[in-house]
TORRO-776925 format. One record per atom (N, C-alpha, C, O): residue in three letters; x, y, z. Coordinates in pm, whole numbers, padded with zeros to 5 digits, always signed. Example, Ala and Ser with C-alpha at 12.3 -4.5 7.8 and 13.67 -1.06 7.14 Angstrom:
BEGIN
Ala+01319-00569+00780Ala+01230-00450+00780Ala+01320-00330+00780Ala+01424-00332+00846Ser+01285-00225+00708Ser+01367-00106+00714Ser+01290+00003+00787Ser+01341+00114+00804
This chain:
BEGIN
Unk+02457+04375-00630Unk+02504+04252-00570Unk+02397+04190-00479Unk+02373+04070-00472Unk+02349+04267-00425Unk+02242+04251-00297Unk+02105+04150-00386Unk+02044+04051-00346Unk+02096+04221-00505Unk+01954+04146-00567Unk+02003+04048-00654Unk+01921+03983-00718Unk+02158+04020-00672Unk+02182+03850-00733Unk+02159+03787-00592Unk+02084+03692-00571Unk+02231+03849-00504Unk+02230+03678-00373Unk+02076+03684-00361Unk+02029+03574-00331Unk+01994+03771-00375Unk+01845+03750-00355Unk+01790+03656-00424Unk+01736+03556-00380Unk+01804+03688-00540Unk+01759+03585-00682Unk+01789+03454-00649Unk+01713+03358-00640Unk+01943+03462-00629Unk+01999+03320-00629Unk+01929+03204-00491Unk+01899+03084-00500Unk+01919+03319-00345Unk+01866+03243-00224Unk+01720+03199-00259Unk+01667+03105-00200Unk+01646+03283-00375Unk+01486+03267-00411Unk+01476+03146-00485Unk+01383+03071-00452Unk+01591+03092-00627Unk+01611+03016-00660Unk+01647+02872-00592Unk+01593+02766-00624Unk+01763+02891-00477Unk+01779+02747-00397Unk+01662+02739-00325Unk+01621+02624-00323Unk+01587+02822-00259Unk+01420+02790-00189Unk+01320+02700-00303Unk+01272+02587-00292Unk+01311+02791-00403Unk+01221+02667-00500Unk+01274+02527-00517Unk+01208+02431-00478Unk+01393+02515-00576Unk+01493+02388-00555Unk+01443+02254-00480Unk+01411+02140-00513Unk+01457+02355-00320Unk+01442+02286-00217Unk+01312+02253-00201Unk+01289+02132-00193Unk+01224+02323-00195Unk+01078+02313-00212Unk+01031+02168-00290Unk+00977+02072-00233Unk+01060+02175-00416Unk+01087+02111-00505Unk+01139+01941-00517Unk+01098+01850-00589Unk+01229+01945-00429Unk+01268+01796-00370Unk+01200+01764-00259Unk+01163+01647-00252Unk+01179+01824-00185Unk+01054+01773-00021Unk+00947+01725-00131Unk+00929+01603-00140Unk+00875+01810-00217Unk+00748+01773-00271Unk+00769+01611-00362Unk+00700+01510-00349Unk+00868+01631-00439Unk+00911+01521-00478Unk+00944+01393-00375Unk+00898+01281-00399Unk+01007+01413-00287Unk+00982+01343-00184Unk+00843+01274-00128Unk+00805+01158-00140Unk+00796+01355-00080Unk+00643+01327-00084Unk+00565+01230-00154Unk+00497+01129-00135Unk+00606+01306-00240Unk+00475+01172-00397Unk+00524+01046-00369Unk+00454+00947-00350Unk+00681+01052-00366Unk+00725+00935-00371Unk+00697+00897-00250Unk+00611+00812-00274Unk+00709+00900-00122Unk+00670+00862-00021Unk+00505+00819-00057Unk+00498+00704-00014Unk+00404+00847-00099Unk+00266+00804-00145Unk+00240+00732-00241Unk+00134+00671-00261Unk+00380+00737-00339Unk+00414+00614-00392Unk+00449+00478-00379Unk+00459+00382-00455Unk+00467+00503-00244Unk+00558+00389-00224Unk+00444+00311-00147Unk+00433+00189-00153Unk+00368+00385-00081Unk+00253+00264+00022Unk+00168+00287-00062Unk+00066+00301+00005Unk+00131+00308-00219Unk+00051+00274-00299Unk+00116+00141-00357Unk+00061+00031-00372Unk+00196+00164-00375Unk+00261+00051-00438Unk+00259-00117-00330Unk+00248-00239-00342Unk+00280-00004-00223Unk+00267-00194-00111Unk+00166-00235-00110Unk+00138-00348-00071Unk+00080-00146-00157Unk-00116-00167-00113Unk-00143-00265-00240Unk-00186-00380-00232Unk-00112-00203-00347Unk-00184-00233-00483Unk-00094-00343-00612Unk-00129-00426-00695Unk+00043-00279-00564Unk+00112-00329-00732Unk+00188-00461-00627Unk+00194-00569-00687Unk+00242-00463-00487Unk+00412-00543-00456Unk+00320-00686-00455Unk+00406-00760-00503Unk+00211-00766-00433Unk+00152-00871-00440Unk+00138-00928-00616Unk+00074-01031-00637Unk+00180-00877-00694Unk+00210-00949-00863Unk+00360-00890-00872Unk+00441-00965-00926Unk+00409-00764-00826Unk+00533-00716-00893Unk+00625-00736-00832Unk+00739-00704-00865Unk+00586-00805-00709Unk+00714-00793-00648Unk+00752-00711-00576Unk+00750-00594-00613Unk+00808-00754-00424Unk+00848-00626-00307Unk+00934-00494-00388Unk+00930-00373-00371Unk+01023-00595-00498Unk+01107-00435-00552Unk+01046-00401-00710Unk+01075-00312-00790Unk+00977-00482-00715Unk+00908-00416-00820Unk+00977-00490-00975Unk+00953-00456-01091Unk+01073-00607-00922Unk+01104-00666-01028Unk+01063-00785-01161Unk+01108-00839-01261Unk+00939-00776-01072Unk+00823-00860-01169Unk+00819-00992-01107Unk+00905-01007-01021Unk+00743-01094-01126Unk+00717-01247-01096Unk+00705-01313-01235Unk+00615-01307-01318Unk+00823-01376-01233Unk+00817-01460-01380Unk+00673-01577-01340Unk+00572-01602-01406Unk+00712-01623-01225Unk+00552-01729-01239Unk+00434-01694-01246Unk+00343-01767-01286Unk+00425-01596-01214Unk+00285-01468-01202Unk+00253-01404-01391Unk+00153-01359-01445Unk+00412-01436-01446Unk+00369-01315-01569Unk+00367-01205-01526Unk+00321-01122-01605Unk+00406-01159-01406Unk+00403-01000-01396Unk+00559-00942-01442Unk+00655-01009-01404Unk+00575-00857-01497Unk+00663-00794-01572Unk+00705-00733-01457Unk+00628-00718-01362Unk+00882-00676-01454Unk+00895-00593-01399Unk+00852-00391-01466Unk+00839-00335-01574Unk+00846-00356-01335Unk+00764-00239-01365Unk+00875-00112-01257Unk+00831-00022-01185Unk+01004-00144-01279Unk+01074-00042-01217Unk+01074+00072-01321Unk+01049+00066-01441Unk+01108+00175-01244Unk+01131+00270-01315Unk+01032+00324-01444Unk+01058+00419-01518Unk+00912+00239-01449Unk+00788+00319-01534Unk+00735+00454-01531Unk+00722+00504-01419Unk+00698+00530-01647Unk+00659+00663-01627Unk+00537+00631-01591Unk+00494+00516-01597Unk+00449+00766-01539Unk+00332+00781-01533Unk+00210+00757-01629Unk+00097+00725-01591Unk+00261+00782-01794Unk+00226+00731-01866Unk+00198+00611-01908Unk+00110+00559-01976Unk+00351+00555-01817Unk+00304+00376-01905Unk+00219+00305-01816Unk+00144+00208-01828Unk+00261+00400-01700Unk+00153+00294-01578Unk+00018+00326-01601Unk-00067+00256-01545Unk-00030+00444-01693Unk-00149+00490-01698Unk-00240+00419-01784Unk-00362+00403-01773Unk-00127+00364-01904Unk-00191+00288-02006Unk-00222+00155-01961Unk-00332+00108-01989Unk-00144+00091-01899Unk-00106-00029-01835Unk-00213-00059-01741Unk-00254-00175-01733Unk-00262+00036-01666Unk-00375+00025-01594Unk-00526+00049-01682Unk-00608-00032-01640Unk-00568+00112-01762Unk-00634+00145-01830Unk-00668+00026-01914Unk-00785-00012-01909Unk-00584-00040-01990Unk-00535-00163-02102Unk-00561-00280-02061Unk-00637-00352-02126Unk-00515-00313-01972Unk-00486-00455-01862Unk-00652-00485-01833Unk-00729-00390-01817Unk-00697-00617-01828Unk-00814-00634-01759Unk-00751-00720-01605Unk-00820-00772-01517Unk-00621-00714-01612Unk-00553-00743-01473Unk-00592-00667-01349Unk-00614-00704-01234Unk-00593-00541-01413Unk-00573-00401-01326Unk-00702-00349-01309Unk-00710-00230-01340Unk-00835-00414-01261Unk-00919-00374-01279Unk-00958-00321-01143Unk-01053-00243-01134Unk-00897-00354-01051Unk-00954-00301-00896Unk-00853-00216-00874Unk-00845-00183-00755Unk-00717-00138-00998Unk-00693+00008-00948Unk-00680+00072-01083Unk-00599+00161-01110Unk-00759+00024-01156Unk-00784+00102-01271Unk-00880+00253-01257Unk-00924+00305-01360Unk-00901+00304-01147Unk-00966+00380-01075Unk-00852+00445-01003Unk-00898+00532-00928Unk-00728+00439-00996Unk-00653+00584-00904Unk-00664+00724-00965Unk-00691+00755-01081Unk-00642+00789-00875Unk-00685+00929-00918Unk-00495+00944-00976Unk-00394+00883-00942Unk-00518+01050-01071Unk-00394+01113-01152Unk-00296+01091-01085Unk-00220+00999-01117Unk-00271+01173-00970Unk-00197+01204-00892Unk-00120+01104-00801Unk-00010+01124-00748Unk-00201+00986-00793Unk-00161+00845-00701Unk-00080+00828-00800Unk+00036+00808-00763Unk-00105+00828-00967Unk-00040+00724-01036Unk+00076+00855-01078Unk+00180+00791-01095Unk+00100+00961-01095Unk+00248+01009-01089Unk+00368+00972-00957Unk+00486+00940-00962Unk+00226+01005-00789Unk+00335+00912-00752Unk+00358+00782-00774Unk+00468+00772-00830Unk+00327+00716-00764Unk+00372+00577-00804Unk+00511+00595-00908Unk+00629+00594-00877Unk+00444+00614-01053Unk+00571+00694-01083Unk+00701+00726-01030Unk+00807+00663-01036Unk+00673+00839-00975Unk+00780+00883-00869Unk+00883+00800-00806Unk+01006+00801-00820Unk+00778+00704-00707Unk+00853+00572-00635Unk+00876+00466-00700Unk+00945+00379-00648Unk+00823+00450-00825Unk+00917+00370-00922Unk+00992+00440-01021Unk+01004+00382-01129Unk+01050+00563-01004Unk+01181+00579-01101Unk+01264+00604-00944Unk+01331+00708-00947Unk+01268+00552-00850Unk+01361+00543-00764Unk+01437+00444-00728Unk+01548+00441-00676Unk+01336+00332-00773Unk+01417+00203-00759Unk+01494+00139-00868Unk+01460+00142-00986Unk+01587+00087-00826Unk+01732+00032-00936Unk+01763-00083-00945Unk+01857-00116-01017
């Protein structure tokens, strides 16, 4: 009995671990996003029809990867490192 509640307390620690970190990105997501993307996309990220900027809620890391890569729009953050652009990610699959 003693080494299930162990397992199980070892299991809710990663969990928890797990959402702070997630937290995080997204928190570095989010003032990447005020820095770089909210001046075409929009404070919530819902795009500018007069701009042509698309909304870009809820994009994976992937599409923002291509999207930045692809775009000759995106040429002054076509340069984030991996990790900026998962968070970003992050803080855009948070918004609704």
């Amino acid at each position: 009995m003693k080494k299930v509640l162990l397992g199980v307390a070892i299991v809710a620690i990663y969990c928890l671990a797990a959402s702070v970190s997630r937290a995080q990105d997204s928190a570095n997501g989010e003032k990447i996003f005020k820095a770089k993307c909210a001046g075409c996309h929009g404070a919530d990220a819902a795009g500018k029809p007069a701009m042509k900027s698309p909304s870009i809620k809820g994009k994976s890391a992937d599409e923002i990867t291509k999207a930045l890569s692809t775009s000759p729009k995106h040429a002054s953050v076509k340069s984030l490192p991996a990790q900026d652009v998962k968070d970003l990610a992050a803080y855009l699959a948070t918004l609704k």
